[in-house]
N, C-alpha and C positions, 0 to 999 in steps of 0.2 A: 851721195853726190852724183849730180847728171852728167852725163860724158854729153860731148858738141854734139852725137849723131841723135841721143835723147833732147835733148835740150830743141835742136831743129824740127825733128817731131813734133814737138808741142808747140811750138812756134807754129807751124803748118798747118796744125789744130786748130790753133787759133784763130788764123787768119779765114781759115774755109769757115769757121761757125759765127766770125765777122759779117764775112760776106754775105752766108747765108742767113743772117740776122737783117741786116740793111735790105737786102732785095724782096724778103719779107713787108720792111717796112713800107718799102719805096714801091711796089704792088698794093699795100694794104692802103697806102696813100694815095697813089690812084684811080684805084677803086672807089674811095671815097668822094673825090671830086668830080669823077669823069662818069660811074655808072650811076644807071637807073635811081629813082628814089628811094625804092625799098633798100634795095642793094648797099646805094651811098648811107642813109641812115644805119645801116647795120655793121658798115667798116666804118663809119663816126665813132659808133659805141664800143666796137673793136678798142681803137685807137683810142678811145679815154678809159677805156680798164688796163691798156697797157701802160700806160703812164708809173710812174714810180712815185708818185707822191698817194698818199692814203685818203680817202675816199671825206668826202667833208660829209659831217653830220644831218641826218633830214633837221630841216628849222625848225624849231619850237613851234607849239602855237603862242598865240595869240594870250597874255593874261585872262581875258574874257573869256574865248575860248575854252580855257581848263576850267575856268571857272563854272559854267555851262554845263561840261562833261561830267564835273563832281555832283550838278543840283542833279543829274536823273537829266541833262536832255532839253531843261529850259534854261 
């Protein structure tokens, strides 16, 4: 069982790896809109690996396509 003096600790914890979670973002966001192209493009892709949802699948080809790939190429 935590006593109030642990219990505030980790509350504190908390809040500082909040903070420094968010101004992470709120920089990484920034960056994105406001620098250079290279730059903006590379805190874009940042910011969509961070995301929490899983990654969608490359698309299939084409029926045709696989078909093609099986003759050898025509």
């Amino acid at each position: 069982m935590k006593t109030t003096d642990q219990h505030a600790v980790d509350t504190n914890k908390d809040a500082v790896l909040f903070t420094a979670r968010l101004a992470a973002v709120g920089v990484l966001l920034l960056t994105a809109l406001y620098a250079p192209g290279e730059t903006s493009e590379r805190a874009f892709r940042l910011l969509d690996l961070m995301k929490d949802s899983p990654e969608s699948p490359p698309p299939t080809p084409a029926p045709s396509a696989r078909r093609r790939a099986q003759r050898g190429g025509r």
